[in-house]
Phi, psi and omega in degrees: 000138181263145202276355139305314182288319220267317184267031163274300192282017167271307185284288176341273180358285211287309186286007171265333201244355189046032070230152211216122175289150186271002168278334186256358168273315176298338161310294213285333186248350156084070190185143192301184190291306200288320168304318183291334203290297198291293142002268172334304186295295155359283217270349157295315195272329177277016148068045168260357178209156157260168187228102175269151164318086155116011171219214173200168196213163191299171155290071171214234150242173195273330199258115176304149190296113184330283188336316195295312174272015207255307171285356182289115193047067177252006149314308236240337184289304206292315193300316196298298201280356152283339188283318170317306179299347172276010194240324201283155182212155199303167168082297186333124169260128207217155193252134158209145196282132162290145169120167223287318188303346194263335189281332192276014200266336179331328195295303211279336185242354194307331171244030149259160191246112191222166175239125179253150182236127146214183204219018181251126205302305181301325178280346165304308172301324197253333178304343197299324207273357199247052189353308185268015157271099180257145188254162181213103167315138142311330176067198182098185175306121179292119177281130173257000181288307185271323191064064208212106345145066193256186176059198186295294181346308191280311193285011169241304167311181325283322157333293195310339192284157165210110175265157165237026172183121215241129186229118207226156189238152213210109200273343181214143165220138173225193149314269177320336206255338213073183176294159170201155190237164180264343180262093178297347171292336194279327195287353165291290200316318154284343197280303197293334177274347152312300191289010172227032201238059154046289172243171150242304122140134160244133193251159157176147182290181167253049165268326186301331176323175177008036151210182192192150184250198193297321218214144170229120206257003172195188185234182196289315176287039205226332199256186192219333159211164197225063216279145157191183213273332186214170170288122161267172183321159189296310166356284196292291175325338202244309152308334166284333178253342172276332191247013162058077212204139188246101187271139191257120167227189178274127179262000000 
């Protein structure tokens, strides 16, 4: 490949996957350290990637503007979070996650009687109206990109918690990468509410499949179930029995 075709097909790569390790370029074009390096650089000084600690992610921000993410596949959210929501149970103390596909599941919980812990603002707010949702904040740094309830503060209240069923939201997921977030603050708070949670619920559409963001907060054998709007690939299906984890769609 001539390194034209190649850093073209560098930049495609990296924007399908919104960041990348230089291990996984040197891997993915079959081409030294020093090449991908020079490679990279290119494509930074024409100010199309950025150049992250050992890797590189597109030029943008890693985390999409909520509002923005909150109508984008929202037919396809709504399908996720009714199905998530038939797993709630009257009694349940339950974790739920920023972000818009874990917020659509309220319509759907509205007549149960649970104790909910989240770090999500907008689901806090629409929830005011339903007594027998008792809510509990994470408190912490306000995110305002996520609208979102980040950082050690929050991951130490949460520590104090014990769920028995956890509902989480995820900008990428892949084989190799794991679950993954685009936010190292937010990716604390998931890492610590995996580890206190019973079950776990991964919600995601099927746009999220084979791609991965920045930061990775648990792993496939960390979950419990992998709810989303269609069957993904056999993969994933073959991955669900090897790691004793159950994927949930619309049948």
């Amino acid at each position: 490949m001539m390194k034209a075709q190649r850093v073209n097909a560098i930049l495609e790569y990296v924007k399908q996957r919104e960041s990348v390790s230089l291990d996984d370029l040197m891997e993915e074009f079959n081409v030294s350290k020093n090449t991908i390096r020079r490679d990279v650089q290119e494509l930074a000084d024409s100010e199309k990637l950025v150049k992250v600690y050992g890797g590189v992610s597109i030029a943008k921000p890693l985390t999409v503007p909520y509002q923005d993410r909150k109508v984008k596949k929202f037919q396809e959210k709504q399908a996720v979070a009714r199905l998530a929501a038939q797993f709630v149970e009257d009694g349940d103390i339950i974790f739920i996650d920023s972000g818009t596909t874990t917020g659509e599941m309220l319509p759907f919980i509205t007549d149960k009687n649970i104790t909910i812990v989240t770090n999500n603002l907008d689901f806090t707010l629409e929830a005011t109206g339903y007594p027998h949702l008792h809510i509990y904040s994470t408190g912490g740094m306000f995110e305002r990109s996520t609208r979102s309830y980040v950082g050690t503060e929050s991951a130490n209240m949460i520590s104090k918690y014990n769920f028995n069923k956890a509902f989480m939201a995820s900008t990428g997921l892949s084989l190799s990468k794991g679950i993954t977030n685009s936010s190292p603050l937010e990716t604390q708070i998931k890492t610590k509410v995996i580890e206190k949670s019973e079950q776990v619920f991964v919600m995601v559409d099927h746009s999220k499949f084979d791609s991965y963001s920045l930061t990775t907060y648990c792993d496939f054998n960390q979950i419990d179930y992998l709810i989303t709007d269609q069957k993904p690939d056999e993969v994933y299906m073959q991955n669900s029995a090897e790691n004793s984890y159950k994927v949930i769609y619309p049948e």
